[in-house]
N, CA and C atoms as an extended XYZ file, in Angstrom:
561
Properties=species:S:1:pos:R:3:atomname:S:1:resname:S:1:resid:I:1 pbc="F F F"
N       121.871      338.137      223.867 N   UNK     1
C       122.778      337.183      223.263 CA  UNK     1
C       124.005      337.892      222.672 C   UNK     1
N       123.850      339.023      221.895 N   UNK     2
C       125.220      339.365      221.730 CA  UNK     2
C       125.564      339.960      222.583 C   UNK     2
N       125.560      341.044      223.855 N   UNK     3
C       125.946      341.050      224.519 CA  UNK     3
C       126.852      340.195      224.985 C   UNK     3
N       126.601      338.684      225.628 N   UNK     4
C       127.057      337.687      225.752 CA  UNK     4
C       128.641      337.468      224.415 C   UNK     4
N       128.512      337.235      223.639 N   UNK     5
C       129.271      337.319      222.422 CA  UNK     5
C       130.279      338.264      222.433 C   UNK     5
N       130.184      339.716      222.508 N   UNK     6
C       130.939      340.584      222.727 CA  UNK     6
C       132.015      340.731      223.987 C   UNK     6
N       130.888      339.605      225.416 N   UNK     7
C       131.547      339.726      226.664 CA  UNK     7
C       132.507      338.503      226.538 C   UNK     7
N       131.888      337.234      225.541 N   UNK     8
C       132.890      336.315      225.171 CA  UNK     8
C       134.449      336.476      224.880 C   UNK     8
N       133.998      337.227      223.577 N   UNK     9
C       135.542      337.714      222.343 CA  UNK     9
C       136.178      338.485      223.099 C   UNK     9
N       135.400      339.513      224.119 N   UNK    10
C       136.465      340.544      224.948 CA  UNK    10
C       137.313      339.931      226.074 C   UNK    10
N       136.311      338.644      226.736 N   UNK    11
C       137.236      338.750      228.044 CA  UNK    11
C       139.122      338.191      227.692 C   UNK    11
N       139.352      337.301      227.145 N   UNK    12
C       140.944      337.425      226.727 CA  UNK    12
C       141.763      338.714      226.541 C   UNK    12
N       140.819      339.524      225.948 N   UNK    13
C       141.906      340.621      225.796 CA  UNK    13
C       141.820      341.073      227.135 C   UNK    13
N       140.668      341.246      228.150 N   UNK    14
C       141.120      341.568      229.436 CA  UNK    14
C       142.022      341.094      231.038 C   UNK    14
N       142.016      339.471      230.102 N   UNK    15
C       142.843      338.807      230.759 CA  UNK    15
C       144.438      338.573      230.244 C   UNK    15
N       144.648      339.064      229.301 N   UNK    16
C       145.558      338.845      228.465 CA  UNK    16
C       146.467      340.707      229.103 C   UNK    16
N       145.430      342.039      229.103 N   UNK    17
C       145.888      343.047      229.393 CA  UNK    17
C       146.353      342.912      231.428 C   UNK    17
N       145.767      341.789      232.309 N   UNK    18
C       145.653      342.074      233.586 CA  UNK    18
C       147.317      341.607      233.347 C   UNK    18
N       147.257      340.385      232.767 N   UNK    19
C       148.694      339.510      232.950 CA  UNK    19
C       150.049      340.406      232.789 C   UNK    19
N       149.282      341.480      231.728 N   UNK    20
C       150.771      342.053      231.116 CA  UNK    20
C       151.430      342.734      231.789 C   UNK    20
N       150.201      343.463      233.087 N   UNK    21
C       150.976      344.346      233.718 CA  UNK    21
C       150.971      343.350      235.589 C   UNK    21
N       150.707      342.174      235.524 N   UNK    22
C       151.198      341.638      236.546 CA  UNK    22
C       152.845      341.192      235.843 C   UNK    22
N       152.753      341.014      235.008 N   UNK    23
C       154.291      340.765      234.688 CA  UNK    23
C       156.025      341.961      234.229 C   UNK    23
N       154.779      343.118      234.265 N   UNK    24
C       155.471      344.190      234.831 CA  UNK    24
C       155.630      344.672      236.202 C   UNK    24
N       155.088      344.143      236.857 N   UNK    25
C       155.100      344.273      238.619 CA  UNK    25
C       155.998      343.610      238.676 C   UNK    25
N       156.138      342.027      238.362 N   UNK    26
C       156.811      341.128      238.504 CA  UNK    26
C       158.278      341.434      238.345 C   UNK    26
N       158.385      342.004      237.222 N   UNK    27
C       159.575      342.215      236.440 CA  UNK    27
C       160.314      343.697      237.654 C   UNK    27
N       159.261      344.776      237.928 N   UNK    28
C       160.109      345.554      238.154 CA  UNK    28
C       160.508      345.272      239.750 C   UNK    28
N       159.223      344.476      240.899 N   UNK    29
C       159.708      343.737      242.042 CA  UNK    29
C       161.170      343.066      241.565 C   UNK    29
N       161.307      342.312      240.628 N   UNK    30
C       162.504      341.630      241.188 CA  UNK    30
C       163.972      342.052      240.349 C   UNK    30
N       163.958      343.539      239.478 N   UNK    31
C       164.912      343.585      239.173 CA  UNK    31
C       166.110      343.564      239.774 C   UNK    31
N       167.431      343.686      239.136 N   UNK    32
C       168.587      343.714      239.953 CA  UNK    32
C       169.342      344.405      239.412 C   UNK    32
N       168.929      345.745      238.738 N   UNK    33
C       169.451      346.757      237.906 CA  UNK    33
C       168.712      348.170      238.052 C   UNK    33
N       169.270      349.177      238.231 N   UNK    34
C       168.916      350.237      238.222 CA  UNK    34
C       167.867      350.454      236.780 C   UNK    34
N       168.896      350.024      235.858 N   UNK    35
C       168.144      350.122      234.201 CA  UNK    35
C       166.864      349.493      234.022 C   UNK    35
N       167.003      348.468      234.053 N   UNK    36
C       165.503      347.325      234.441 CA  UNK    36
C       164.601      347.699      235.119 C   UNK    36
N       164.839      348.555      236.314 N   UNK    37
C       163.477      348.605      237.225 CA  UNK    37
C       162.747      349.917      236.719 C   UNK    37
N       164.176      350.643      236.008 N   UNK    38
C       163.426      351.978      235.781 CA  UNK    38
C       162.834      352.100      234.319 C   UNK    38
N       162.634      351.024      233.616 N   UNK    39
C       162.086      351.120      232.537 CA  UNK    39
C       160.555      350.847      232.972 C   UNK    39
N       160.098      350.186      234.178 N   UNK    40
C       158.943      350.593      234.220 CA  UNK    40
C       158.452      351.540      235.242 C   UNK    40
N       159.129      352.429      235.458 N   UNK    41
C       158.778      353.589      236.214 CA  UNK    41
C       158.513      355.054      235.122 C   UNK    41
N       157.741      355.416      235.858 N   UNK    42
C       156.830      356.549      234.995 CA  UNK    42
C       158.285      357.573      235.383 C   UNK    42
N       158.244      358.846      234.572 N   UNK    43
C       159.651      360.285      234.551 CA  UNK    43
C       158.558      360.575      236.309 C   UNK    43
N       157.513      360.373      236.487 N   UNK    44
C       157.128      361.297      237.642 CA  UNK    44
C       156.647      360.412      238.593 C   UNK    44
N       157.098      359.365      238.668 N   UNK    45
C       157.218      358.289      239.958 CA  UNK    45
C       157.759      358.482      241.163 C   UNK    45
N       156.571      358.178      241.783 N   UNK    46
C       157.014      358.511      243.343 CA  UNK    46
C       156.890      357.277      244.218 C   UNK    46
N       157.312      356.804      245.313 N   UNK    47
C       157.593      355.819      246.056 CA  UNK    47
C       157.588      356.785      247.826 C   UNK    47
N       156.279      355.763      248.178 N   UNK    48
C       156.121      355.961      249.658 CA  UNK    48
C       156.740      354.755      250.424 C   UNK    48
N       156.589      355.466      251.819 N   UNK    49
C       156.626      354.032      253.054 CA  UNK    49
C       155.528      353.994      253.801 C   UNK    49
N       154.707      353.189      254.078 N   UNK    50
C       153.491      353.059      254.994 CA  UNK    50
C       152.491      353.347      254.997 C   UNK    50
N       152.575      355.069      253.852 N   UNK    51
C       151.365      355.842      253.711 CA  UNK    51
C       151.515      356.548      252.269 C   UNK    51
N       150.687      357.222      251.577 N   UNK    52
C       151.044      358.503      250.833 CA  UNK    52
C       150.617      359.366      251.722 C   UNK    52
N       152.362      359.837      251.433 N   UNK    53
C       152.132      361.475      252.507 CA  UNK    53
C       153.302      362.051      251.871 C   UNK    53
N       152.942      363.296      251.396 N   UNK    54
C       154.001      364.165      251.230 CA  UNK    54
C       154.464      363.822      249.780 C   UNK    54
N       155.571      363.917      249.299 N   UNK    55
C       156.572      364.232      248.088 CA  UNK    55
C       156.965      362.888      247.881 C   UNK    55
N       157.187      362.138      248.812 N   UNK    56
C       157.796      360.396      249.206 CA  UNK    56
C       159.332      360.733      248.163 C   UNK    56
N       159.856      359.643      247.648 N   UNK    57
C       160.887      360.214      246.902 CA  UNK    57
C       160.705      359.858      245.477 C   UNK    57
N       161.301      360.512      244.730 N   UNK    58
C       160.593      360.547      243.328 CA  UNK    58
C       162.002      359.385      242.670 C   UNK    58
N       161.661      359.339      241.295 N   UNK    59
C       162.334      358.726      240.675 CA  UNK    59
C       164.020      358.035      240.639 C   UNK    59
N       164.580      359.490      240.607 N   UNK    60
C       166.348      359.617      241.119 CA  UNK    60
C       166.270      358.701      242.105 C   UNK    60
N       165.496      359.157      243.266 N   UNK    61
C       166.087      359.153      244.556 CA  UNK    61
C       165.627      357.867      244.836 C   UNK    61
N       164.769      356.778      244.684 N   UNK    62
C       164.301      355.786      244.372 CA  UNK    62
C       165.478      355.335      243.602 C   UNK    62
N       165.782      355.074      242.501 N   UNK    63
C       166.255      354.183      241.782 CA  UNK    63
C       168.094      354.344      242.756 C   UNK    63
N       168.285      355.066      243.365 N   UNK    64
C       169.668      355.507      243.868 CA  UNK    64
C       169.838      354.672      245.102 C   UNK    64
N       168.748      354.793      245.924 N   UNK    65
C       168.857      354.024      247.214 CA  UNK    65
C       168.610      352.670      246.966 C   UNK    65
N       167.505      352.403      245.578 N   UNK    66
C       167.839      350.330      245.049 CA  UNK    66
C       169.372      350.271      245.327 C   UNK    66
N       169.949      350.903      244.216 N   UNK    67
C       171.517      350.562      243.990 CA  UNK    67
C       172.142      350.677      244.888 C   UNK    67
N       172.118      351.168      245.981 N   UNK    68
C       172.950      351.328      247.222 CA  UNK    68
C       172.654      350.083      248.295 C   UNK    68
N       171.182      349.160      247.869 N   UNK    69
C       171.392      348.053      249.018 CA  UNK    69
C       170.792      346.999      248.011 C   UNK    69
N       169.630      347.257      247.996 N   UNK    70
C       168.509      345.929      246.973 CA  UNK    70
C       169.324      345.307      245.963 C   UNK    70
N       169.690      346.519      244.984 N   UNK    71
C       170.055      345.791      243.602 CA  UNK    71
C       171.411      344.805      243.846 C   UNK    71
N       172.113      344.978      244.680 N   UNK    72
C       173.302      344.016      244.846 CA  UNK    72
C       172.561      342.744      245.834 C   UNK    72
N       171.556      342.835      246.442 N   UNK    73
C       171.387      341.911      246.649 CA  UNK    73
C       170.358      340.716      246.444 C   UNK    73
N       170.268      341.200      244.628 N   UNK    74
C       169.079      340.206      244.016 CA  UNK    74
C       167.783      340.087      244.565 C   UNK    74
N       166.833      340.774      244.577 N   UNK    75
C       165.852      341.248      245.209 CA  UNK    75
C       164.824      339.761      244.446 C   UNK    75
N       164.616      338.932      245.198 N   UNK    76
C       163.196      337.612      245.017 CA  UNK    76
C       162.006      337.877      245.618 C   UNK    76
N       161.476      338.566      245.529 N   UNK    77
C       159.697      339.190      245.889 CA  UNK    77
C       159.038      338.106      244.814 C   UNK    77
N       158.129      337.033      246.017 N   UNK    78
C       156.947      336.080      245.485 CA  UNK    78
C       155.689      336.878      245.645 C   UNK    78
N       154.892      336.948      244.546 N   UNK    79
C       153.733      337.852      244.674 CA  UNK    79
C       152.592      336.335      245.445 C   UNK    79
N       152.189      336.936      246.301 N   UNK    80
C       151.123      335.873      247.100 CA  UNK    80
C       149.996      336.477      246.289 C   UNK    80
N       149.084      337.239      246.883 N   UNK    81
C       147.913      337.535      245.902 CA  UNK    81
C       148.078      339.018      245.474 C   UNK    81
N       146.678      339.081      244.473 N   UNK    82
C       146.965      340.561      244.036 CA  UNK    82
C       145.721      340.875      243.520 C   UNK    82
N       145.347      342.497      243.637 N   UNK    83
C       143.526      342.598      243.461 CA  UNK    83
C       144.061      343.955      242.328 C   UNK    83
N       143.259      344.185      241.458 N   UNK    84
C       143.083      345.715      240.764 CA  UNK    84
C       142.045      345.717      240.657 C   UNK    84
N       141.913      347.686      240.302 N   UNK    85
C       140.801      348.133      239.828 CA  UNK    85
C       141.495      349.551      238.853 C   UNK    85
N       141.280      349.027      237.989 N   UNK    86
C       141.421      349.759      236.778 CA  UNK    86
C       143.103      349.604      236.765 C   UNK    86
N       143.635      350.669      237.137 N   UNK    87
C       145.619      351.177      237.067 CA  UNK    87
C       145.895      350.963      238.241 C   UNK    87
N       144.736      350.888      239.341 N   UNK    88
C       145.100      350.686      240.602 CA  UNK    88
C       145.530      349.139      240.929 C   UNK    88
N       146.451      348.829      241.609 N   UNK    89
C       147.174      347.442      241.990 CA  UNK    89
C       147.500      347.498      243.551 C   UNK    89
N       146.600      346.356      244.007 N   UNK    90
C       147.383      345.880      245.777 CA  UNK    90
C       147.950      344.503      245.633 C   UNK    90
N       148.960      344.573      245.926 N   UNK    91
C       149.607      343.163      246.064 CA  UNK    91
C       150.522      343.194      247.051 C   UNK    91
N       149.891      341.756      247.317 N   UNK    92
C       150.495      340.945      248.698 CA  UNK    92
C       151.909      340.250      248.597 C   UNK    92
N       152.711      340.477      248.980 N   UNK    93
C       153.851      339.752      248.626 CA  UNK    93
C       155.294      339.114      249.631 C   UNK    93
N       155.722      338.576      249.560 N   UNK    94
C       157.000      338.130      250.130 CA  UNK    94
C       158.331      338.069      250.013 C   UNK    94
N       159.142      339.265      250.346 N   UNK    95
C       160.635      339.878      249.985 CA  UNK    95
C       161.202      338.847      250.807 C   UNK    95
N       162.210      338.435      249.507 N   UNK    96
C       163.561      337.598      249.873 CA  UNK    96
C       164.930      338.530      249.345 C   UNK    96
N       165.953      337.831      249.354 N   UNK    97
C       167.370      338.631      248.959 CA  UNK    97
C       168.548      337.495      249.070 C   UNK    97
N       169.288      337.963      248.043 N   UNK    98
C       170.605      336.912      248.974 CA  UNK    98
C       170.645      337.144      250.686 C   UNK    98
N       170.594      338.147      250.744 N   UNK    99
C       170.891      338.181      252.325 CA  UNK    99
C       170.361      337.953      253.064 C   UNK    99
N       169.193      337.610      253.110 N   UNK   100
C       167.649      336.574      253.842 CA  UNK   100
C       167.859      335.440      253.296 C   UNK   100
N       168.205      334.777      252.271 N   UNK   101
C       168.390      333.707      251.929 CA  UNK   101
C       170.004      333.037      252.516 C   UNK   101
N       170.995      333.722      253.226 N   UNK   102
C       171.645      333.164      253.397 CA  UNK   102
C       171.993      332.885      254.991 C   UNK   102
N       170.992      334.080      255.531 N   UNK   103
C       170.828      333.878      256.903 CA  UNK   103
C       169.510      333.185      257.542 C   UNK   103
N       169.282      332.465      256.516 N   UNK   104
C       168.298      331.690      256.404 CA  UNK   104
C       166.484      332.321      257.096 C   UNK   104
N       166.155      333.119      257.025 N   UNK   105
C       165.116      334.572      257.088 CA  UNK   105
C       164.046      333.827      256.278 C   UNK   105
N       162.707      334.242      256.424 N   UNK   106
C       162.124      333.328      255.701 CA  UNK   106
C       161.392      334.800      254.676 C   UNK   106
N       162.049      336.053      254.574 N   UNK   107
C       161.519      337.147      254.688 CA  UNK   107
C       160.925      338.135      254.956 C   UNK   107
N       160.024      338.853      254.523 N   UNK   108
C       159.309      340.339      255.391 CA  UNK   108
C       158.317      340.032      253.635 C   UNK   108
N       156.839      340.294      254.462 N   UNK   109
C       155.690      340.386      253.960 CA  UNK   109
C       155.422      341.384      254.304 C   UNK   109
N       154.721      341.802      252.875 N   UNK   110
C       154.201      343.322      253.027 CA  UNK   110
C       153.006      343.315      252.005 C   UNK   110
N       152.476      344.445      251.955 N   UNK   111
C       151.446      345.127      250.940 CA  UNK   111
C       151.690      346.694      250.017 C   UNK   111
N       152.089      345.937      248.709 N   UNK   112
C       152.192      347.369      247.913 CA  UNK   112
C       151.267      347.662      247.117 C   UNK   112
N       151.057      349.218      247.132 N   UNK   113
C       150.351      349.580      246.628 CA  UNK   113
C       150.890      350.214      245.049 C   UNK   113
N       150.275      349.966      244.037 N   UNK   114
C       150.965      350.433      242.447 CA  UNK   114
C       149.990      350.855      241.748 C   UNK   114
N       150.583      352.054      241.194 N   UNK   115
C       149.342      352.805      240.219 CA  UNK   115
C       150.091      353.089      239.435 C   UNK   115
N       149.341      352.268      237.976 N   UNK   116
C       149.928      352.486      236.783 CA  UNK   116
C       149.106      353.878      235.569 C   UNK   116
N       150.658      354.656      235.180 N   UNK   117
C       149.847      356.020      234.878 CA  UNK   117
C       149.222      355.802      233.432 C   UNK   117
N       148.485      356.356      232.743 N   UNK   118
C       148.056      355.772      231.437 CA  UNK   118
C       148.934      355.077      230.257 C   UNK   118
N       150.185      355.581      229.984 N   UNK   119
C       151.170      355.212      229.220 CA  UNK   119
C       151.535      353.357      229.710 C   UNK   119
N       151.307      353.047      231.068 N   UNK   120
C       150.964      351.501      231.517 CA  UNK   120
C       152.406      351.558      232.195 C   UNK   120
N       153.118      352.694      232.677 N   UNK   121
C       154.324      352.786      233.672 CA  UNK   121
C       153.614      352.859      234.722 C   UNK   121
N       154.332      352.628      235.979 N   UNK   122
C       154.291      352.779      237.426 CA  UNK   122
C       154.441      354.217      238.081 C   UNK   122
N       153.584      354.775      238.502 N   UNK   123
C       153.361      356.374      239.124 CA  UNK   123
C       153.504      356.017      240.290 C   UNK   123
N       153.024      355.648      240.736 N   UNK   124
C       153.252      355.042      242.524 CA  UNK   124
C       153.324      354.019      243.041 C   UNK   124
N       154.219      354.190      244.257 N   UNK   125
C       154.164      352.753      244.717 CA  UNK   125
C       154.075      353.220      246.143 C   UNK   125
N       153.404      352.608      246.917 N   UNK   126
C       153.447      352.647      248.580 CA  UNK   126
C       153.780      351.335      249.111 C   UNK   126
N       155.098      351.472      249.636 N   UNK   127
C       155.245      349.902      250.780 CA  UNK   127
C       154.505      350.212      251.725 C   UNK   127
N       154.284      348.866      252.394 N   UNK   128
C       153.344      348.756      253.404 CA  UNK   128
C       153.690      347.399      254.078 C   UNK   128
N       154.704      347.765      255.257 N   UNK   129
C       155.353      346.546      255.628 CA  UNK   129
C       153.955      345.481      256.388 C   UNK   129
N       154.141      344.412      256.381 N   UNK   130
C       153.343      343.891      257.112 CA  UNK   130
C       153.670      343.247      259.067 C   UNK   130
N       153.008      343.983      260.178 N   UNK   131
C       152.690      344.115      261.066 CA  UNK   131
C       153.015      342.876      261.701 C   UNK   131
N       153.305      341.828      261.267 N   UNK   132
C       153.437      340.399      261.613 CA  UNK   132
C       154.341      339.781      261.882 C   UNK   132
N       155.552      340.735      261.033 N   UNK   133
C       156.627      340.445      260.217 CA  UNK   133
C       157.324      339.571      261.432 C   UNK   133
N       158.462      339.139      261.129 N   UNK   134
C       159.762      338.617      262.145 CA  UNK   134
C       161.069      339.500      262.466 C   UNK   134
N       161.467      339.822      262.848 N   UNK   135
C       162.710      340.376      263.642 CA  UNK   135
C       163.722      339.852      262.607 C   UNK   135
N       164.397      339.914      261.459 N   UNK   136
C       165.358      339.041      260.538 CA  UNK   136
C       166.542      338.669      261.764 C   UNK   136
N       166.892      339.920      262.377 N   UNK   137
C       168.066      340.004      263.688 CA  UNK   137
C       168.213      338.477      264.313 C   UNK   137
N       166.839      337.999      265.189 N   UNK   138
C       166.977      337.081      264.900 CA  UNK   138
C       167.433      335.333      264.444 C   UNK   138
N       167.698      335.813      263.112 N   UNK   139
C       168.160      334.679      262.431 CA  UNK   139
C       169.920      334.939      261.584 C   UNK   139
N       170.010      336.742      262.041 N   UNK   140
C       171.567      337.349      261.517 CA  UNK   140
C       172.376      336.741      262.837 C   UNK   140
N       171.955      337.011      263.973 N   UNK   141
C       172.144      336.469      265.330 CA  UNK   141
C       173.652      336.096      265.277 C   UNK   141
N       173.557      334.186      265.102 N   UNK   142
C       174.417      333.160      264.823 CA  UNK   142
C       175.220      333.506      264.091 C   UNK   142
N       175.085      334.476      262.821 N   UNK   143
C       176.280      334.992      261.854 CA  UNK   143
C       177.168      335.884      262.527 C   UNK   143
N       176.468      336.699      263.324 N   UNK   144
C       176.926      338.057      264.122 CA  UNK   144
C       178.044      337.514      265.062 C   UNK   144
N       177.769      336.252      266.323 N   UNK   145
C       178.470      335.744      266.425 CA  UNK   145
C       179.699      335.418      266.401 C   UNK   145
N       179.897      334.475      265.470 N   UNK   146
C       180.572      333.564      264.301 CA  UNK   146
C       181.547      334.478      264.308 C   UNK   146
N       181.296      335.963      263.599 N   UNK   147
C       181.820      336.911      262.298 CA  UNK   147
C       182.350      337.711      263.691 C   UNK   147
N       182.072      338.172      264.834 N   UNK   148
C       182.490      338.824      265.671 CA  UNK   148
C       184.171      338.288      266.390 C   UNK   148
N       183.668      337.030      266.334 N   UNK   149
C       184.949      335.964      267.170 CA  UNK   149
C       185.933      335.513      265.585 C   UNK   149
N       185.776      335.479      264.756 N   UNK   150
C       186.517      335.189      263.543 CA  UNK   150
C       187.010      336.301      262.740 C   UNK   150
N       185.541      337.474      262.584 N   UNK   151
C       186.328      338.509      261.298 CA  UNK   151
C       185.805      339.526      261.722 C   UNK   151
N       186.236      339.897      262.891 N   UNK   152
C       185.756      341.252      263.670 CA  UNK   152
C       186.074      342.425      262.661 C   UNK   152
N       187.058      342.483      261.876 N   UNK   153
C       187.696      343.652      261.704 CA  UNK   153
C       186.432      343.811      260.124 C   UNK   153
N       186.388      342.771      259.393 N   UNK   154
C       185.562      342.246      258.228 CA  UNK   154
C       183.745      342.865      258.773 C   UNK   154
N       183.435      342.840      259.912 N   UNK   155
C       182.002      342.555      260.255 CA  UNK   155
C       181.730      344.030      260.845 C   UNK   155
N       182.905      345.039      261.669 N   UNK   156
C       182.787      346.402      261.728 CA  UNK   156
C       182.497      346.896      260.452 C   UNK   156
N       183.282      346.331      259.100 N   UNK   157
C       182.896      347.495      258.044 CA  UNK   157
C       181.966      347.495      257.383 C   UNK   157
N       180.471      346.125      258.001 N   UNK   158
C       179.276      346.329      257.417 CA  UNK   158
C       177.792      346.643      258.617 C   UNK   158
N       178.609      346.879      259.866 N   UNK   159
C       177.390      346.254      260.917 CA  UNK   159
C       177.960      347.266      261.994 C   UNK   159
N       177.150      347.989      262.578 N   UNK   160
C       177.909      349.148      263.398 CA  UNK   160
C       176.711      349.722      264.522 C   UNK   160
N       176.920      349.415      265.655 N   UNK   161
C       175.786      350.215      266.605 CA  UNK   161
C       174.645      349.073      266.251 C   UNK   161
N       174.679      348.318      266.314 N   UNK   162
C       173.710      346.789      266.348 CA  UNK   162
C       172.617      347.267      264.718 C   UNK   162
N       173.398      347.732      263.493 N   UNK   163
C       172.839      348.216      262.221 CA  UNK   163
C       173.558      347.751      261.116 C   UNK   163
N       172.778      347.578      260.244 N   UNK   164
C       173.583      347.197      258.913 CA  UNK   164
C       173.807      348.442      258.426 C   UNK   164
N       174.910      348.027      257.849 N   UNK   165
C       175.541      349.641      257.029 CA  UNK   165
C       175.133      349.651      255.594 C   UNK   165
N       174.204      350.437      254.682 N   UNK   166
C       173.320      349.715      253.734 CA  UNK   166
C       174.184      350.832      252.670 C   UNK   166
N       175.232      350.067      252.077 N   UNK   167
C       175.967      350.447      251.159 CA  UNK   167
C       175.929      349.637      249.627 C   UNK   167
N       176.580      349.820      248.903 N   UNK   168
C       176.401      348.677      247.646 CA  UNK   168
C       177.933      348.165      248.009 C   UNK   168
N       178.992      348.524      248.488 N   UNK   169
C       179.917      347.938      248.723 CA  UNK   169
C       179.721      347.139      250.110 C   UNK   169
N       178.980      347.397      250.947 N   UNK   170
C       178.326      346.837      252.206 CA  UNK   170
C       177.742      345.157      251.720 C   UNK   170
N       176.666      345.611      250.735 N   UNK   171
C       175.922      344.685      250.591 CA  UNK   171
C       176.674      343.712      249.821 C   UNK   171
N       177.946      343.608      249.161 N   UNK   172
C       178.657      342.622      248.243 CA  UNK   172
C       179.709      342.290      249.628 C   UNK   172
N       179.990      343.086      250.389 N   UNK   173
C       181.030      342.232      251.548 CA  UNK   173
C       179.893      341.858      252.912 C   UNK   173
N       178.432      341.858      252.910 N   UNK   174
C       177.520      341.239      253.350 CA  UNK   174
C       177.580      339.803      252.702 C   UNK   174
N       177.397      339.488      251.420 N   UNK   175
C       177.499      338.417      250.493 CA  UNK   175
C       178.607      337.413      250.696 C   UNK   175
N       179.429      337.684      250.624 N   UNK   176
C       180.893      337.412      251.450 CA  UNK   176
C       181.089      337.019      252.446 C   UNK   176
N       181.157      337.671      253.804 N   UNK   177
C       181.131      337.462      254.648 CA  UNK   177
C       179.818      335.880      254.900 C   UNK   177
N       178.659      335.569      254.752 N   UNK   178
C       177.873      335.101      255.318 CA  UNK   178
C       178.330      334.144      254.406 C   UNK   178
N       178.342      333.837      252.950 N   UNK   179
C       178.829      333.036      252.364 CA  UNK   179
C       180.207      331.976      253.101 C   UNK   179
N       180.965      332.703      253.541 N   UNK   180
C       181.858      332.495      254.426 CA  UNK   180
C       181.589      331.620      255.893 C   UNK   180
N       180.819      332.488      256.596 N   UNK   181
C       179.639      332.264      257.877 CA  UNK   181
C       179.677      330.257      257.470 C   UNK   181
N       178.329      330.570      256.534 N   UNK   182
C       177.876      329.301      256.146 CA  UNK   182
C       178.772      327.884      255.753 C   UNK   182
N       179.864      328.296      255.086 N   UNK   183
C       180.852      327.479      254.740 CA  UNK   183
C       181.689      326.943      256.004 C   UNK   183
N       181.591      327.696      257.073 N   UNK   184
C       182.857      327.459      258.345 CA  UNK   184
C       181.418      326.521      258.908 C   UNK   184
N       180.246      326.590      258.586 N   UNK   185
C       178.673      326.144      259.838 CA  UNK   185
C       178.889      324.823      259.425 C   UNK   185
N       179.452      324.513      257.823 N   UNK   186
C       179.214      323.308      257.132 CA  UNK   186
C       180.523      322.016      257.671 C   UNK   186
N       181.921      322.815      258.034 N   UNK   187
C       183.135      321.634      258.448 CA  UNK   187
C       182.771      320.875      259.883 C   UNK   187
């Protein structure tokens, strides 16, 4: 019976501790600031692709390449589900952006992996695109188009050799441009 009692009074605080750091996942998935995302990253955070292998890139180099494409383009990651065990975190999720949202993309599902180091920061993260995904190309297609026969000169300085050019000045005349796109789709 007390057993029971003890497992009573405790479980809130363990549901109360799961939430806090799903809402630090939350928070650092969808920042749109270098400052923001890196307040929950550990000084010795590392970030893989596909696997842990190797060095992956640590902190700097992570928070440098957000700012060069993600952070300008408002990063909306819906967490679908999510399992832990202990610091360890898998979650299932669904990346949006202005720029999937305006080429109408329904996003890229993936699986990350997050391990939070004792202090309750983020030590690792492994993307793990999901295998299923859609081609976004695609659905850029119709913009490509459009932007080729109208603002050729506008659409070379973000899109080159059938590639996006993943700049932070790229990604704000990406914004632009399709904003544009959409407005000429609408007369």
């Amino acid at each position: 019976m007390r057993n029971l009692m003890v497992a009573f009074v405790l479980w809130p605080l363990f549901s109360c501790s799961k939430r806090i750091y799903l809402d630090k996942i939350e928070t650092y998935f969808n920042a749109s600031t270098p400052e923001l995302k890196s307040k929950y990253m550990a000084e010795d955070y590392h970030s893989f692709f596909v696997k842990k292998m190797g060095e992956g890139d640590d902190k700097t180099a992570s928070l440098k390449s957000f700012e060069q494409w993600d952070a300008p383009l408002h990063p909306d990651i819906r967490i679908i589900h999510y399992s832990n065990n202990k610091n360890d975190w898998t979650i299932s999720l669904n990346e949006q952006n202005d720029f999937t949202k305006l080429i109408g993309f329904p996003g890229w599902k993936a699986t990350e992996l997050i391990t939070f180091n004792a202090q309750g920061l983020i030590k690792d993260a492994v993307y793990i695109p999901d295998s299923t995904n859609l081609d976004y190309k695609i659905w850029l297609q119709p913009a490509l188009v459009w932007l080729q026969e109208n603002m050729p000169a506008q659409l070379n300085e973000v899109y080159q050799n059938h590639k996006l050019i993943q700049t932070e000045a790229s990604a704000n005349k990406w914004k632009e441009l399709l904003q544009n796109w959409r407005q000429r789709m609408k007369q």
